[in-house]
mmCIF entry with sequence, helices, sheets and N, C-alpha, C, O atoms, coordinates in Angstrom:
data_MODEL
# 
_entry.id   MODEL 
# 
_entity.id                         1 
_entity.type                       polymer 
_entity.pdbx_number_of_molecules   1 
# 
_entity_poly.entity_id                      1 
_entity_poly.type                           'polypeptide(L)' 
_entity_poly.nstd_linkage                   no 
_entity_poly.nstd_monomer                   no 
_entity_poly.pdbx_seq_one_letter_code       
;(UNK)(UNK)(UNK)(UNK)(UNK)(UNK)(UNK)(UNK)(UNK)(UNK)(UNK)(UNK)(UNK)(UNK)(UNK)(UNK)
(UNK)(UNK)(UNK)(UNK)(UNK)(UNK)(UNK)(UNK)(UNK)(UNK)(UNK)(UNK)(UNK)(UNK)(UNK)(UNK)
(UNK)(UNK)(UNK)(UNK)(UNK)(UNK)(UNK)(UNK)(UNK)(UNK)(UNK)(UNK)(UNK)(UNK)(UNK)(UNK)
;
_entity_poly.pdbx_seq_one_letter_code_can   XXXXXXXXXXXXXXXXXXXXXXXXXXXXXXXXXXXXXXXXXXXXXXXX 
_entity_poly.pdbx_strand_id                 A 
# 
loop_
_entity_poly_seq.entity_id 
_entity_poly_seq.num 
_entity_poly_seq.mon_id 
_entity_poly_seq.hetero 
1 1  UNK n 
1 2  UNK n 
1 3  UNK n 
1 4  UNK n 
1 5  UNK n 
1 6  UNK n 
1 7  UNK n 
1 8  UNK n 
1 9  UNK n 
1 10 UNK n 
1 11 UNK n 
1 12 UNK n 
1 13 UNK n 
1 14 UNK n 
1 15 UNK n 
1 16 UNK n 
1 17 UNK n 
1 18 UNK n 
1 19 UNK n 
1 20 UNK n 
1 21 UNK n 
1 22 UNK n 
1 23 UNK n 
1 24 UNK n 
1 25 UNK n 
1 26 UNK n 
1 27 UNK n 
1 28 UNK n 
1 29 UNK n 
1 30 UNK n 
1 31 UNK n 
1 32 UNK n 
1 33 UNK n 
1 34 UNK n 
1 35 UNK n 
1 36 UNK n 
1 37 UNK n 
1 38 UNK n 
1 39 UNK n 
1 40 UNK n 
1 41 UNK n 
1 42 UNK n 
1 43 UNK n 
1 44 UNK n 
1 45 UNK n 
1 46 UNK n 
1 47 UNK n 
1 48 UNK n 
# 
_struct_asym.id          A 
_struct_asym.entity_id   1 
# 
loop_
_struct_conf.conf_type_id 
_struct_conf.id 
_struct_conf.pdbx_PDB_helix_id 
_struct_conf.beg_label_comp_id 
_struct_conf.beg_label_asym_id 
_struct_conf.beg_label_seq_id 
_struct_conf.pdbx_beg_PDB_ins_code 
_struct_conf.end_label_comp_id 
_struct_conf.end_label_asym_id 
_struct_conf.end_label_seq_id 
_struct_conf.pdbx_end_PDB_ins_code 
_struct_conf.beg_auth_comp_id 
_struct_conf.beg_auth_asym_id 
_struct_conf.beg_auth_seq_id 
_struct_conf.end_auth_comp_id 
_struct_conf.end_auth_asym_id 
_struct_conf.end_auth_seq_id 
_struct_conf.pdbx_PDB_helix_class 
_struct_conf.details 
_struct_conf.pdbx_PDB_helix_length 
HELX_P HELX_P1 AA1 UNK A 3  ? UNK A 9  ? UNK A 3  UNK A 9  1 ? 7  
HELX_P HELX_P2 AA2 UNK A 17 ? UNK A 27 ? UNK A 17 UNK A 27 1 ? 11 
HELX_P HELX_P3 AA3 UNK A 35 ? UNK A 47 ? UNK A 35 UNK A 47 1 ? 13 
# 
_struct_conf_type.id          HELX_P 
_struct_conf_type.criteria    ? 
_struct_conf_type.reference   ? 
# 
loop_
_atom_site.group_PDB 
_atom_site.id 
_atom_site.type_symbol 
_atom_site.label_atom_id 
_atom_site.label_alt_id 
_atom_site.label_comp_id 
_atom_site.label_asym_id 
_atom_site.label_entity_id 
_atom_site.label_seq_id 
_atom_site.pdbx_PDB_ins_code 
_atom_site.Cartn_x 
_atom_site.Cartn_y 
_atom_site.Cartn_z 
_atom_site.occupancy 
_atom_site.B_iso_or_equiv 
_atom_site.pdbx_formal_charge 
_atom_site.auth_seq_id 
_atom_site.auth_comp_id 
_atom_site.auth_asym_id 
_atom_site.auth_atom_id 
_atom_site.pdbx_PDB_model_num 
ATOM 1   N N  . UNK A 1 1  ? 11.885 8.171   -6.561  1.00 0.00 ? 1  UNK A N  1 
ATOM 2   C CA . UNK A 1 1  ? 10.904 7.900   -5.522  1.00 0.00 ? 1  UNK A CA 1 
ATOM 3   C C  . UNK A 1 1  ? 11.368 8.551   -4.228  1.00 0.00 ? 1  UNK A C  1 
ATOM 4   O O  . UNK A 1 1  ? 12.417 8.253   -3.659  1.00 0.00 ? 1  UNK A O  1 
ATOM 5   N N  . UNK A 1 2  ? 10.633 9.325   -3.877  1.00 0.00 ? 2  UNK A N  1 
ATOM 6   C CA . UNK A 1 2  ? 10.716 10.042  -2.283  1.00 0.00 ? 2  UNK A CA 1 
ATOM 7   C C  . UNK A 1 2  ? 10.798 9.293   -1.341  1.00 0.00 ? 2  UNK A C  1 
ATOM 8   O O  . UNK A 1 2  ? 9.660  9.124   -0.904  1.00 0.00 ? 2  UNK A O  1 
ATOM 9   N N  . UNK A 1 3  ? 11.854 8.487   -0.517  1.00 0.00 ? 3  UNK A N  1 
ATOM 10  C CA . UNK A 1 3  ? 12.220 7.415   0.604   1.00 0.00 ? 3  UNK A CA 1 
ATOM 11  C C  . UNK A 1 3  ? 11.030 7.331   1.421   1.00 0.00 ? 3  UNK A C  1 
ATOM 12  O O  . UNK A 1 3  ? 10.577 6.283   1.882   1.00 0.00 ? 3  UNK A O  1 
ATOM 13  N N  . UNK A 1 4  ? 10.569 8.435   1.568   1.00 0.00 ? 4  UNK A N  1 
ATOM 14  C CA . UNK A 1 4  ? 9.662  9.080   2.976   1.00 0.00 ? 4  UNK A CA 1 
ATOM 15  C C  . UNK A 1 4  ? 8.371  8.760   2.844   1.00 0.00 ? 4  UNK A C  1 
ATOM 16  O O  . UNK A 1 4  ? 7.595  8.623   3.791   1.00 0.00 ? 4  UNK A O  1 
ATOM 17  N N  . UNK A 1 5  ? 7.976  8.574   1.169   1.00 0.00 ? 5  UNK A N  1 
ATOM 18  C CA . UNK A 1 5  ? 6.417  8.431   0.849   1.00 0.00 ? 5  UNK A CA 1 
ATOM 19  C C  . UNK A 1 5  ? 6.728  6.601   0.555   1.00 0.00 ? 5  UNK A C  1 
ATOM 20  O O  . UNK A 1 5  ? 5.775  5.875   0.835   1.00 0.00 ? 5  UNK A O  1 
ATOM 21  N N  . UNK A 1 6  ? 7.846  6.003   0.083   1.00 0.00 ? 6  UNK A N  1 
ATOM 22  C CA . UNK A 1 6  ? 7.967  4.849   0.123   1.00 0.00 ? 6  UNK A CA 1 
ATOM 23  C C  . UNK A 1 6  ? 7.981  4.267   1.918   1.00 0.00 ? 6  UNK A C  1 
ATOM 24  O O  . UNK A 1 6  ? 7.022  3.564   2.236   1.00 0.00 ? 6  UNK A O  1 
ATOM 25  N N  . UNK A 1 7  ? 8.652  4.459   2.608   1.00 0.00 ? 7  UNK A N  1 
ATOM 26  C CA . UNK A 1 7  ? 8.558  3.825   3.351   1.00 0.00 ? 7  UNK A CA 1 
ATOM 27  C C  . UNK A 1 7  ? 7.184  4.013   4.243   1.00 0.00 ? 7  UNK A C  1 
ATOM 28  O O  . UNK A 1 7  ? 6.833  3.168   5.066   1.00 0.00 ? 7  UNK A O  1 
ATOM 29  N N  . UNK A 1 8  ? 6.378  5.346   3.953   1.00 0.00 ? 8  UNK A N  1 
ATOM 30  C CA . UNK A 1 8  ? 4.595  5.209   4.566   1.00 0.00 ? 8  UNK A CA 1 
ATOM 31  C C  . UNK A 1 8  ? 3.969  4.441   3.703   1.00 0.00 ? 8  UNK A C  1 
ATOM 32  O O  . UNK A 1 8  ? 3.084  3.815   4.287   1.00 0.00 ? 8  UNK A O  1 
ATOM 33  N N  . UNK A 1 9  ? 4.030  4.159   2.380   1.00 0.00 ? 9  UNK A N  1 
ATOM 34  C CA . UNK A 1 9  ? 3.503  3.312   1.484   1.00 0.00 ? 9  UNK A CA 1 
ATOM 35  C C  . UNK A 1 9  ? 3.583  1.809   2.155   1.00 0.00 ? 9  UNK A C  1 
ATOM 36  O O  . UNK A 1 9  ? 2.561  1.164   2.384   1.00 0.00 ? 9  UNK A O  1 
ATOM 37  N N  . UNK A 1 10 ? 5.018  1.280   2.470   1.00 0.00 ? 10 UNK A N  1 
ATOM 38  C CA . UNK A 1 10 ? 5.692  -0.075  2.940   1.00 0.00 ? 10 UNK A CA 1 
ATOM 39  C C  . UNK A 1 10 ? 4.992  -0.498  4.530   1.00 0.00 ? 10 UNK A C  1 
ATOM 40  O O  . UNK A 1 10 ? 5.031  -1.649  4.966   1.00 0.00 ? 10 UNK A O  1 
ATOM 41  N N  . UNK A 1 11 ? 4.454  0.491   5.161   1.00 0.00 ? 11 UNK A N  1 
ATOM 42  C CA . UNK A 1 11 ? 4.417  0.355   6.498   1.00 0.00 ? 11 UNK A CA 1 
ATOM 43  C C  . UNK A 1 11 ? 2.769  1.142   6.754   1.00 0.00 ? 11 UNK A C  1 
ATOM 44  O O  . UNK A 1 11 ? 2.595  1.734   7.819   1.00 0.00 ? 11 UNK A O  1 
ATOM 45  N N  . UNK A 1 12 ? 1.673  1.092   5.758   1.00 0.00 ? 12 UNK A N  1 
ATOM 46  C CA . UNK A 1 12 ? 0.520  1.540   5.778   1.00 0.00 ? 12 UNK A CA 1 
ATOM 47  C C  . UNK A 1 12 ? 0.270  2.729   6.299   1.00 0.00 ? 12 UNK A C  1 
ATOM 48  O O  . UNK A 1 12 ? -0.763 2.896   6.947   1.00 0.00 ? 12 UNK A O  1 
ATOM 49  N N  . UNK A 1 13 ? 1.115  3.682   6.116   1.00 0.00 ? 13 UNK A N  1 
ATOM 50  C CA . UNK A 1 13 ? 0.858  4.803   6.989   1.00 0.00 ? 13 UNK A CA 1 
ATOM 51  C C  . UNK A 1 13 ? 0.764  6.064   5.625   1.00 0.00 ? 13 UNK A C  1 
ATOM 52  O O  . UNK A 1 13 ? 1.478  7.064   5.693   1.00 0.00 ? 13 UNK A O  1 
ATOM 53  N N  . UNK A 1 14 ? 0.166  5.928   4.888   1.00 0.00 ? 14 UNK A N  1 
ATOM 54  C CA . UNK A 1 14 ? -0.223 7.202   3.865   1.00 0.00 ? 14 UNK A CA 1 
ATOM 55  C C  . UNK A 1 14 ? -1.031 8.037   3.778   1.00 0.00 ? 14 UNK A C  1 
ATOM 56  O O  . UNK A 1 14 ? -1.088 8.862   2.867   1.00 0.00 ? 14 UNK A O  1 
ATOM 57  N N  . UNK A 1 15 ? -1.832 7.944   4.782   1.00 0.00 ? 15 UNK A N  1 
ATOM 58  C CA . UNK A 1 15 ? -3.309 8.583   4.813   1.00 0.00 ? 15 UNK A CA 1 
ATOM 59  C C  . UNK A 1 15 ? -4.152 7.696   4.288   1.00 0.00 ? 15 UNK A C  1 
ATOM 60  O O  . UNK A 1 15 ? -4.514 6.774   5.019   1.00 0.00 ? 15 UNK A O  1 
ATOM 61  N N  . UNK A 1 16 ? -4.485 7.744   3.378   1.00 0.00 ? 16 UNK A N  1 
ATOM 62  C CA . UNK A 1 16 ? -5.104 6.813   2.137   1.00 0.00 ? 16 UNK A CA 1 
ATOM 63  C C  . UNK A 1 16 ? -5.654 5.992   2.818   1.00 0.00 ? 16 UNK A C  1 
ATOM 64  O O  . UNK A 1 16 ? -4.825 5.115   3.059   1.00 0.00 ? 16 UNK A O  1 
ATOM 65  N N  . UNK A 1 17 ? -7.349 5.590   3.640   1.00 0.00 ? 17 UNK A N  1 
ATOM 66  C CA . UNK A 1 17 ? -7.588 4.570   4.442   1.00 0.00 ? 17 UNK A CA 1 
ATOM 67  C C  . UNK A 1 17 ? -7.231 3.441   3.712   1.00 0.00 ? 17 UNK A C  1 
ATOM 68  O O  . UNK A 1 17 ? -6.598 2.550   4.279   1.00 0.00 ? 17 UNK A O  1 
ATOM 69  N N  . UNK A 1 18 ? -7.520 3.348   2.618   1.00 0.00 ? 18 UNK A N  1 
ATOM 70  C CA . UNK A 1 18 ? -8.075 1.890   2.076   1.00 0.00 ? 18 UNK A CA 1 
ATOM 71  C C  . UNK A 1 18 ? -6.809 1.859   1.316   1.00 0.00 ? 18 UNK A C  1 
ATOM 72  O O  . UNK A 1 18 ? -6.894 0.713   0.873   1.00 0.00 ? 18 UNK A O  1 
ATOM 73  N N  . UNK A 1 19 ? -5.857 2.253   0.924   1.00 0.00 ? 19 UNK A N  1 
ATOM 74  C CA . UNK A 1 19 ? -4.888 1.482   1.175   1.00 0.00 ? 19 UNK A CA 1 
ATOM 75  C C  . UNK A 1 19 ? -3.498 1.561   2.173   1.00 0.00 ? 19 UNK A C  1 
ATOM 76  O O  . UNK A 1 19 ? -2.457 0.946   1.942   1.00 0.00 ? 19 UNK A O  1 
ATOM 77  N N  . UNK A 1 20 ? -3.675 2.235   3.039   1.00 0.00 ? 20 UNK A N  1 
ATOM 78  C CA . UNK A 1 20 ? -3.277 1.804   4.200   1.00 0.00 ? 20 UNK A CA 1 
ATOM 79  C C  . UNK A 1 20 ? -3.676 0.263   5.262   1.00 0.00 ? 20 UNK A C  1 
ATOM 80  O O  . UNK A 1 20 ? -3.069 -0.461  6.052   1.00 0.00 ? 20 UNK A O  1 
ATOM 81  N N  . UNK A 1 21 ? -5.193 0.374   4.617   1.00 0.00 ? 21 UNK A N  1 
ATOM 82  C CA . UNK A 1 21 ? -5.730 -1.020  5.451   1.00 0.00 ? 21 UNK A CA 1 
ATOM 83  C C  . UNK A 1 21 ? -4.890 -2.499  4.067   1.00 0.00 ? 21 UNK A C  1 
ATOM 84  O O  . UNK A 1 21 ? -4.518 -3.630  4.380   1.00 0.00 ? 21 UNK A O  1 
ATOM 85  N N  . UNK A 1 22 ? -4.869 -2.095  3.173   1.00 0.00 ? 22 UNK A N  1 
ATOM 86  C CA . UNK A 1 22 ? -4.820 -3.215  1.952   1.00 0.00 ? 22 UNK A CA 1 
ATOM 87  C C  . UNK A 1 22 ? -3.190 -3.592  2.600   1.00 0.00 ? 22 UNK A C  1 
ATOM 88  O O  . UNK A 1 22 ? -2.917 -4.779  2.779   1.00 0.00 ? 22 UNK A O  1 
ATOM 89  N N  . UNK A 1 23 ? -2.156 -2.516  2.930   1.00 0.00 ? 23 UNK A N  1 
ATOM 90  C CA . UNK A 1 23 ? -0.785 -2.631  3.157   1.00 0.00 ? 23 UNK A CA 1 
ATOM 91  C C  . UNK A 1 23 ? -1.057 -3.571  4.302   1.00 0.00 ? 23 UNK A C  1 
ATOM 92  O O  . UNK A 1 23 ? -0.611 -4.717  4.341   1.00 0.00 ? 23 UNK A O  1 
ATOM 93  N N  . UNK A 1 24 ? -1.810 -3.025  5.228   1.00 0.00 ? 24 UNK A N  1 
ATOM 94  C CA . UNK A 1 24 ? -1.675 -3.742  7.202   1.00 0.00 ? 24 UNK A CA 1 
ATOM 95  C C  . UNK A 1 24 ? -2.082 -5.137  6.943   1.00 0.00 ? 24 UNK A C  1 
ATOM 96  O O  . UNK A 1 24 ? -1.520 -6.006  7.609   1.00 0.00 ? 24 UNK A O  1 
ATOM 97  N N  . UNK A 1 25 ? -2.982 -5.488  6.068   1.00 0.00 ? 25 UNK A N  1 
ATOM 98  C CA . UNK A 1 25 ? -3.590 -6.623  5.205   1.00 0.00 ? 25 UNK A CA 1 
ATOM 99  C C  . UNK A 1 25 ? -2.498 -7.566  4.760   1.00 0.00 ? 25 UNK A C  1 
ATOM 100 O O  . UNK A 1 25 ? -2.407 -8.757  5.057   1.00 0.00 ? 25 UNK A O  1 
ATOM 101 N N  . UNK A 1 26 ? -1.666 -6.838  3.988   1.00 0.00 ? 26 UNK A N  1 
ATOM 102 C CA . UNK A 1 26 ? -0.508 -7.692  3.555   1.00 0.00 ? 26 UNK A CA 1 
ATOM 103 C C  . UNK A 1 26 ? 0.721  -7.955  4.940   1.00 0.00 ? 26 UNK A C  1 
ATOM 104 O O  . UNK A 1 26 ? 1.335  -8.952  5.321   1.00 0.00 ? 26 UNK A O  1 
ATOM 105 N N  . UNK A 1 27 ? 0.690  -6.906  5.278   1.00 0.00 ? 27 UNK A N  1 
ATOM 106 C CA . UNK A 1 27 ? 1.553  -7.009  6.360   1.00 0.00 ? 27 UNK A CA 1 
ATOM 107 C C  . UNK A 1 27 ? 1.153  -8.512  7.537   1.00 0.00 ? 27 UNK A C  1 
ATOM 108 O O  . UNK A 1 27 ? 1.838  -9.372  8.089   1.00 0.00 ? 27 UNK A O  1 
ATOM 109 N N  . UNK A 1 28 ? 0.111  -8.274  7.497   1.00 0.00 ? 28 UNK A N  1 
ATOM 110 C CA . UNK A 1 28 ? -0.456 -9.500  8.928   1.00 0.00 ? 28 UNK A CA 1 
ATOM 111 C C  . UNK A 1 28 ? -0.710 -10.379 8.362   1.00 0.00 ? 28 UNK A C  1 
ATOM 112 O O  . UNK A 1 28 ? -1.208 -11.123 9.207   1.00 0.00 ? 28 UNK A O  1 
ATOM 113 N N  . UNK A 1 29 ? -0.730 -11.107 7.005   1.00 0.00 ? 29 UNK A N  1 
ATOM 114 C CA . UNK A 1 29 ? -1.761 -12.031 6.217   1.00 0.00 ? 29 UNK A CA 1 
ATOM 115 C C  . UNK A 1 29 ? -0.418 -12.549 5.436   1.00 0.00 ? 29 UNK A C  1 
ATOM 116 O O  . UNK A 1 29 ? -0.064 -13.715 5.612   1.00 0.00 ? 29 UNK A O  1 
ATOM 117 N N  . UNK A 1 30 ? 0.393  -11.617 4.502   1.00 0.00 ? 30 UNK A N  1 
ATOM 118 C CA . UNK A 1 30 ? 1.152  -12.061 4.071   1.00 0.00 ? 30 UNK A CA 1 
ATOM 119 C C  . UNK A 1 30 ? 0.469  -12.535 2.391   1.00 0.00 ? 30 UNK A C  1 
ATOM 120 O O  . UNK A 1 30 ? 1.096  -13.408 1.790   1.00 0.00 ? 30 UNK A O  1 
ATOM 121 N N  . UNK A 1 31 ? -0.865 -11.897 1.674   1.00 0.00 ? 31 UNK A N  1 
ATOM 122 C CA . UNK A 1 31 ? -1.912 -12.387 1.320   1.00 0.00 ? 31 UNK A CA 1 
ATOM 123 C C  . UNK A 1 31 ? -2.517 -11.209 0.580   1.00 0.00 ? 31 UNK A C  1 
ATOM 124 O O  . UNK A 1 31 ? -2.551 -10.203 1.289   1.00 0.00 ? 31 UNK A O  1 
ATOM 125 N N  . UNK A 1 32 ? -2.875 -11.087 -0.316  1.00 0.00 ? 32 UNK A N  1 
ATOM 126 C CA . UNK A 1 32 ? -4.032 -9.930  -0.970  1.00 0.00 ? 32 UNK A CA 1 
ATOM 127 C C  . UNK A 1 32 ? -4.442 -10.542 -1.795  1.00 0.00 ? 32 UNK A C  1 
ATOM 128 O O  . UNK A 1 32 ? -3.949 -11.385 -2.545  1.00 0.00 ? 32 UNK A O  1 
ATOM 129 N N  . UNK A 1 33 ? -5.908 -9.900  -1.619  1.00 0.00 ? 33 UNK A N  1 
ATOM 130 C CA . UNK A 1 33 ? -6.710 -10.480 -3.112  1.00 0.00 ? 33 UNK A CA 1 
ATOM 131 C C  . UNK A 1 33 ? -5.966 -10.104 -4.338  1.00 0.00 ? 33 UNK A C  1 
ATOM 132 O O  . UNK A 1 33 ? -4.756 -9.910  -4.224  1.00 0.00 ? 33 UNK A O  1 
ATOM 133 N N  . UNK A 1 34 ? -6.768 -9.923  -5.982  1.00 0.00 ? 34 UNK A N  1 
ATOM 134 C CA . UNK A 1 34 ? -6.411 -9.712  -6.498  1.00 0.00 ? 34 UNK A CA 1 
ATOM 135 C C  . UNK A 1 34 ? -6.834 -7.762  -6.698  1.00 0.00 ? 34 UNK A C  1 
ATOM 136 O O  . UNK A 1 34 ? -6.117 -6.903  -7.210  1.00 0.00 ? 34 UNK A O  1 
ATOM 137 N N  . UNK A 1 35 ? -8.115 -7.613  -6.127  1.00 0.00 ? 35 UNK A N  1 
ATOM 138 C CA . UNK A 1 35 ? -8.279 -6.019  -6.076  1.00 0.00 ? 35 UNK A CA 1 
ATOM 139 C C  . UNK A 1 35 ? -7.305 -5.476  -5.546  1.00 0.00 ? 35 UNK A C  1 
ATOM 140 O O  . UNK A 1 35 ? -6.720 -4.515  -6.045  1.00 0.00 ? 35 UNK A O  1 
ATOM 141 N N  . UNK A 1 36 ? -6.919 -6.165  -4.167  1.00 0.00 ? 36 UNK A N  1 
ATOM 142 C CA . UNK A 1 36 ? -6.040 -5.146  -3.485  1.00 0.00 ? 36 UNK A CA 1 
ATOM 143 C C  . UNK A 1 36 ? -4.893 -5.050  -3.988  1.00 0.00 ? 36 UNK A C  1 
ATOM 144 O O  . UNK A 1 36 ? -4.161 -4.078  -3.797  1.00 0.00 ? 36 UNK A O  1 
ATOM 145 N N  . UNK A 1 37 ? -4.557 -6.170  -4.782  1.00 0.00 ? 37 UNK A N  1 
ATOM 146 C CA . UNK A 1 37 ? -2.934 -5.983  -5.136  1.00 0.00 ? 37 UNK A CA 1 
ATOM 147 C C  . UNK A 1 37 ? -2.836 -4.816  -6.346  1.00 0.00 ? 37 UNK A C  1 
ATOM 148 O O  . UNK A 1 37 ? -2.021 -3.909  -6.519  1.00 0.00 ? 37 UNK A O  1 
ATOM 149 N N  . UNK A 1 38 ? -4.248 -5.314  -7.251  1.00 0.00 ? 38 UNK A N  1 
ATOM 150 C CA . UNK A 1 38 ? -4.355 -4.351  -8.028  1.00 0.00 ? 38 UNK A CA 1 
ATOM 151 C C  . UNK A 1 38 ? -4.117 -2.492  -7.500  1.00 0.00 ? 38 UNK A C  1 
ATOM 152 O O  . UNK A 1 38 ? -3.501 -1.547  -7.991  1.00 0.00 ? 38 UNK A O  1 
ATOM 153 N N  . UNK A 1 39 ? -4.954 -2.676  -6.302  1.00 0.00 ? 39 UNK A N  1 
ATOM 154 C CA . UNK A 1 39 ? -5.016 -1.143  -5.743  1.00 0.00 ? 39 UNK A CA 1 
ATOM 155 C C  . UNK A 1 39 ? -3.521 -0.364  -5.362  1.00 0.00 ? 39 UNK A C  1 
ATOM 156 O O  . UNK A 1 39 ? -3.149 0.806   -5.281  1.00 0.00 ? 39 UNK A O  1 
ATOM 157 N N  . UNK A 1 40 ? -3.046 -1.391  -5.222  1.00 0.00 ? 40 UNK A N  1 
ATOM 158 C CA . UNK A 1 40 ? -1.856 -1.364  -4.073  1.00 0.00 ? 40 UNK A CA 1 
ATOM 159 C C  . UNK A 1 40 ? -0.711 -0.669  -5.315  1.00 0.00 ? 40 UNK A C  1 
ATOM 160 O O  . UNK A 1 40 ? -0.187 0.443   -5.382  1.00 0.00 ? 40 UNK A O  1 
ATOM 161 N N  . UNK A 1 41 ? -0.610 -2.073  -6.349  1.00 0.00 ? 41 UNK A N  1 
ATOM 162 C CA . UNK A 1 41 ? 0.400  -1.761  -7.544  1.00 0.00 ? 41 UNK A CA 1 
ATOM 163 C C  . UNK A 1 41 ? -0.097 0.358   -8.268  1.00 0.00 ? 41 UNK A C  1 
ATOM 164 O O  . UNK A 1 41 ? 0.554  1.323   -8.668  1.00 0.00 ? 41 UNK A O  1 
ATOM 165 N N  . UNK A 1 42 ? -1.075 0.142   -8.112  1.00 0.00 ? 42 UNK A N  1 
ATOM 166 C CA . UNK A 1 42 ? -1.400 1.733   -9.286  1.00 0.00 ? 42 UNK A CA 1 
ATOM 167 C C  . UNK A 1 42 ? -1.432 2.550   -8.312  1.00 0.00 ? 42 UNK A C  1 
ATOM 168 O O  . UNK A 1 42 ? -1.561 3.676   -8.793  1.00 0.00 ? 42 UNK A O  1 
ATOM 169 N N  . UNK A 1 43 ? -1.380 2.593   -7.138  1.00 0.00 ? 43 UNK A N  1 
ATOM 170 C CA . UNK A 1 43 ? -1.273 3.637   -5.799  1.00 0.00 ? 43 UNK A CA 1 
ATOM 171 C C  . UNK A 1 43 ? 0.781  3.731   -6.429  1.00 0.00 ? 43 UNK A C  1 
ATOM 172 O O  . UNK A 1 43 ? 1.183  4.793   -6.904  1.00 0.00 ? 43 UNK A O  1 
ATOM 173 N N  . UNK A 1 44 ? 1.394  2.961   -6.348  1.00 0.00 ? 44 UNK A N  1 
ATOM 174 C CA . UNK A 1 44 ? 2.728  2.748   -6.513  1.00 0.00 ? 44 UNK A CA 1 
ATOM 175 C C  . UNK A 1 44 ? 2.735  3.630   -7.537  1.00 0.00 ? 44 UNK A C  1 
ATOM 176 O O  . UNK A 1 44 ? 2.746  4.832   -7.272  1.00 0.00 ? 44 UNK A O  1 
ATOM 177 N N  . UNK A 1 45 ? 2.732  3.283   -8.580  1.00 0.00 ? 45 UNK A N  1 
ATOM 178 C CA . UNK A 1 45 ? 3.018  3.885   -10.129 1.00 0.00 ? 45 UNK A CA 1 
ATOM 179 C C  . UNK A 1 45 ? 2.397  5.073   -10.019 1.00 0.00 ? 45 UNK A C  1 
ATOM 180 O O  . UNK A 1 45 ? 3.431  5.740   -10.043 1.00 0.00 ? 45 UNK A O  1 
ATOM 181 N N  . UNK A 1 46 ? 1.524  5.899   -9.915  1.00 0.00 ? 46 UNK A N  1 
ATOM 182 C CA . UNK A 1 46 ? 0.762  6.925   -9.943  1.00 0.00 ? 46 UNK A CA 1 
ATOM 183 C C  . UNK A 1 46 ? 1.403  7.807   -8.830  1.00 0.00 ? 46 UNK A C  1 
ATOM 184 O O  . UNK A 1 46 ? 2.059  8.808   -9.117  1.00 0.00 ? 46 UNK A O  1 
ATOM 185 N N  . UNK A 1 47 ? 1.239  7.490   -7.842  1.00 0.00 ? 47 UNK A N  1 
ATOM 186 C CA . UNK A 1 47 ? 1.481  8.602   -6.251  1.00 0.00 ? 47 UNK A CA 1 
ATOM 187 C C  . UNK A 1 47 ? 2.461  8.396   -5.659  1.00 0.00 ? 47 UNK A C  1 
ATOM 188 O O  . UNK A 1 47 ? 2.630  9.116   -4.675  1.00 0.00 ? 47 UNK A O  1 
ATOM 189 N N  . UNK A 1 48 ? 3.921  6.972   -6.082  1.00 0.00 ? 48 UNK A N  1 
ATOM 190 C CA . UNK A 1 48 ? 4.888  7.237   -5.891  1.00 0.00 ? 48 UNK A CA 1 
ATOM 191 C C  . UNK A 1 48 ? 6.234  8.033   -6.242  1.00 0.00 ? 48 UNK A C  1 
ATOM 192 O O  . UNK A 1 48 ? 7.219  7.932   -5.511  1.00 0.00 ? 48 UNK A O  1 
# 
């Protein structure tokens, strides 16, 4: 895993609106549905 694309992944900053917003989501909420977690986990596995 590339440190650099993990830590924009960790800190919503990937480009990626929607999951950049799903990360800031978790970040302030502490909370995701089950879509977003879904979105969140296969953004990981796939584009990390």
């Amino acid at each position: 895993v590339n440190e650099a694309y993990l830590t924009a992944w960790q800190q919503g900053q990937t480009g990626y609106p929607m999951v950049d917003a799903c990360m800031r989501s978790l970040i302030a909420t502490g909370w995701l549905n089950f879509r977003m977690r879904a979105m969140l986990m296969s953004f990981a596995s796939y584009h990390l």
